[in-house]
C-alpha positions in Angstrom: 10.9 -0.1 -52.4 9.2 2.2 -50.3 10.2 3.3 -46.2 9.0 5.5 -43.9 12.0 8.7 -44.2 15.4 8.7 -45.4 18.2 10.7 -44.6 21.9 10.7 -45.2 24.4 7.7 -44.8 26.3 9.2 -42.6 23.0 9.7 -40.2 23.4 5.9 -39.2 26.9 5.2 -39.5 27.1 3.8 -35.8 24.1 1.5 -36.6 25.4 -0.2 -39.8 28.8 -0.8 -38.2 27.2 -2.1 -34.9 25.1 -5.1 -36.6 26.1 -6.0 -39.9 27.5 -9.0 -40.6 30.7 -9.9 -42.4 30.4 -11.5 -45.3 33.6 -12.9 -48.0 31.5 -12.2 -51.0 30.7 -8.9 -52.0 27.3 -8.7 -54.3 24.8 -5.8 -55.1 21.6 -5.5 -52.9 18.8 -8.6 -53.2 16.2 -6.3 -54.4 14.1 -6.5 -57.9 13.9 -2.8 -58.2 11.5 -3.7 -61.0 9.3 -5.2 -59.5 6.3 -4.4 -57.2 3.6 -5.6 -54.8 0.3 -5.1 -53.5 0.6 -3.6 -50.0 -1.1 -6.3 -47.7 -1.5 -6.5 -43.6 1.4 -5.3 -42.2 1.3 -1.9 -44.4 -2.5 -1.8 -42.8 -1.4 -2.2 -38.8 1.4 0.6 -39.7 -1.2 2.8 -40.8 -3.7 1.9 -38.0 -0.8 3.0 -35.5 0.1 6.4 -37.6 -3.9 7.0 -37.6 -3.9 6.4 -33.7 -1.4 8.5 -33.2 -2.8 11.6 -35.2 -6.3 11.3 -33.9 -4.9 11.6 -30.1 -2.9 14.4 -31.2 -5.7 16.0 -32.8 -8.4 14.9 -30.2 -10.1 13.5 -33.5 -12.7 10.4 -32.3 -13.5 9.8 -35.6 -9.7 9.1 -37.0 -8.9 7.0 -34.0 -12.4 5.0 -35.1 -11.1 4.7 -38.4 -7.7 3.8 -37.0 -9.1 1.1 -34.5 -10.9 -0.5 -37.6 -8.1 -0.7 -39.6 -6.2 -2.6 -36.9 -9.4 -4.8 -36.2 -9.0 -5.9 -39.8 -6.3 -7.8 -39.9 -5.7 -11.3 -38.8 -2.3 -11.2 -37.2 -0.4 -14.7 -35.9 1.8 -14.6 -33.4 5.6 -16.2 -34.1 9.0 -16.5 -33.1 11.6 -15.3 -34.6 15.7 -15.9 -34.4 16.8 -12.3 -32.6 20.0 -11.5 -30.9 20.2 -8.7 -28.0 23.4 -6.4 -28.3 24.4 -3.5 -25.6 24.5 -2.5 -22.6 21.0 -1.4 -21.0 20.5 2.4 -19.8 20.7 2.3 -15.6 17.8 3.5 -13.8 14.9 3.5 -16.7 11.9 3.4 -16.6 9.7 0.5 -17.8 7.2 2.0 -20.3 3.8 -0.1 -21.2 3.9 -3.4 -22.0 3.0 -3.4 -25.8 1.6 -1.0 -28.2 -2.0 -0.2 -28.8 -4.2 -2.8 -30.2 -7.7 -2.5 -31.8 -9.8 -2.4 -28.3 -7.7 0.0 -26.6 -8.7 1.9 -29.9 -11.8 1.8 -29.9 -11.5 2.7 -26.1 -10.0 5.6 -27.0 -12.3 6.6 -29.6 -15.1 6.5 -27.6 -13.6 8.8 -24.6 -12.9 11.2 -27.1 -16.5 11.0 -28.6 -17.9 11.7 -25.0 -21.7 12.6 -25.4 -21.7 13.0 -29.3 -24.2 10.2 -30.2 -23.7 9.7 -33.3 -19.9 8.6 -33.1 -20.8 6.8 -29.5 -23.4 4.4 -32.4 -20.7 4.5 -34.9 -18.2 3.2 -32.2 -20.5 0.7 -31.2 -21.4 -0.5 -34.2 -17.6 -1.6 -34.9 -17.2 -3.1 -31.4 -20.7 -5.3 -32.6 -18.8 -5.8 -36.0 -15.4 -7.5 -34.2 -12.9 -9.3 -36.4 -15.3 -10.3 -39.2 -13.8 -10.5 -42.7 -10.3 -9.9 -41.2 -7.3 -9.8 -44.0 -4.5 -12.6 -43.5 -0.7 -12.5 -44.0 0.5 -10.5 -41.0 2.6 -12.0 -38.2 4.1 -10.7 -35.2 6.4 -10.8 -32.9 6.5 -8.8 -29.6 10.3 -7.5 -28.2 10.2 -5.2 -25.1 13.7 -3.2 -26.1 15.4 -1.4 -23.2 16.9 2.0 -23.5 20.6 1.5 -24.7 20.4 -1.7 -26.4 19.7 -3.1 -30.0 17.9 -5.9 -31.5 19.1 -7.7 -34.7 16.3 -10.0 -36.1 17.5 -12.3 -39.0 13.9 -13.0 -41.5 14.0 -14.7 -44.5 12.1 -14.1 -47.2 11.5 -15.8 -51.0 12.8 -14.6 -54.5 10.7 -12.0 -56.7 7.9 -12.4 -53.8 6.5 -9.3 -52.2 8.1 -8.7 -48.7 6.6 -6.1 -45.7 8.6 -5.4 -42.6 7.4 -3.2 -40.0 8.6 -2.1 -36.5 5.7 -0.5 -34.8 6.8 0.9 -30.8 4.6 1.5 -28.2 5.6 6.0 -28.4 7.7 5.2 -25.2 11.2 5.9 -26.6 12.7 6.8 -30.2 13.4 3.4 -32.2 16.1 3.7 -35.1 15.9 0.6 -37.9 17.5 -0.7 -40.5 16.8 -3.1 -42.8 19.9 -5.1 -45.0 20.2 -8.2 -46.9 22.8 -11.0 -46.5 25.4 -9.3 -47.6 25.0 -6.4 -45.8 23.3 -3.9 -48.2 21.2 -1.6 -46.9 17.4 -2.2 -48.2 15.9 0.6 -45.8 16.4 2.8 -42.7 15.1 5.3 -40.4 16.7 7.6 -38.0 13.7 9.7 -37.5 12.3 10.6 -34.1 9.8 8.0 -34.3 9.4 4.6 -33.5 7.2 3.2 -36.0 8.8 2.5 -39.7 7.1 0.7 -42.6 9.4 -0.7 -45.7 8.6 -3.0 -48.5 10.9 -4.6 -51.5 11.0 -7.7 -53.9 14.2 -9.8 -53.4 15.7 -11.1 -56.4 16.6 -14.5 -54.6 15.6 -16.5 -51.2 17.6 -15.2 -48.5 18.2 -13.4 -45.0 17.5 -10.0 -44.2 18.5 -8.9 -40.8 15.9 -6.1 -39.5 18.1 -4.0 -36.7 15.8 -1.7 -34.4 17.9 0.7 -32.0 16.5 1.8 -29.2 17.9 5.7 -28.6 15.6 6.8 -26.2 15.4 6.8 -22.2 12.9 4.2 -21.5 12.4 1.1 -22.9 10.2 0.3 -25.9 8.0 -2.6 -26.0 7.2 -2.9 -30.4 6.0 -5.4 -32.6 7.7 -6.5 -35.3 5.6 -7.7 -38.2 6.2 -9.5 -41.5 4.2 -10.6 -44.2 
């Protein structure tokens, strides 16, 4: 099992006892700690946005490049997925963008920031030519546009001893707090960092339900994707 940062329990205290369920049966967490996986499309599109975000910070054409191929190499579908809206909404916020960067505005970026260098203008090209050829499956998505105050609980399932990837990835708009917990309401994963873009993986040990809550803590909304394998 591996997730983005950790910090103490009592760091998200308010966020467990806002979403978890309530459950008769008490049992340890359904996670194979044993086990392990092979990190897939959803563990690339996390990267691609941590890249993006570095090479604007840095100014760095050629890591937003790298960044906007990454995200051009995976094959994500689009899919619904059972979610339930809690809180009350901030007054007054602002909007923020619609949805976070995607491999075009990318390579957009990257080639502002290469201005008259040549050889990164050809390099840049050269992956705009290249497309979505040879793209990687088993990413999906699903796009929630999370006003400042309120909190999204999204129940996924996933199989026994198979490899699962969950990631929120915000639009940098407003800080996003997650946790991840299995049916009976042991936490897998969290983050209470001052981002809005979190990564985890596990194994389950059986089928079940695993409710992925994302917090928004900020003062505008955030539009993120969240992804599964």
């Amino acid at each position: 099992m591996t997730f983005k940062s950790l910090f103490p329990v009592l760091a998200t205290t308010a966020l467990v006892s806002l979403c978890l369920p309530a459950f008769a049966e008490e049992k340890g967490p359904n996670v194979n700690t044993a086990a392990t996986g092979t990190k897939g499309g959803v563990a690339t599109m996390a990267l691609a946005q941590d890249l993006y975000a570095l090479g604007l910070a840095n100014k760095d054409a050629l890591t937003v490049l790298t960044a906007a191929k990454l995200a051009a190499s995976v094959d994500v579908k689009e899919v619904e997925q059972k979610k339930e809206t809690k809180g009350d909404a901030v007054a007054d916020q602002p909007d923020g963008v619609d949805a976070p960067v995607d491999a075009a505005t990318m390579l957009a970026s990257a080639k502002e920031l290469a201005g008259e260098d040549e050889t990164l203008v050809g390099l840049i090209e050269d992956a705009e030519a290249e497309g979505s050829r040879g793209r990687i499956g088993g990413a999906s998505s699903t796009l929630s546009r999370l006003p400042a105050g309120q909190t999204d609980v999204w129940e996924i399932p996933f199989y026994g001893e198979s490899y699962a990837e969950v990631a929120v990835l915000g639009d940098g708009d407003a800080n996003l707090d997650v946790l991840v917990t299995d049916e009976n309401g042991n936490t897998i994963c969290y983050d209470v960092s001052w981002s809005d873009k979190v990564y985890c993986d596990f194994v389950p040990s059986w089928n079940g339900y695993f409710y992925v809550t994302v917090q928004n803590n900020g003062g505008s909304r955030n539009s993120y994707y969240l992804m599964t394998n």
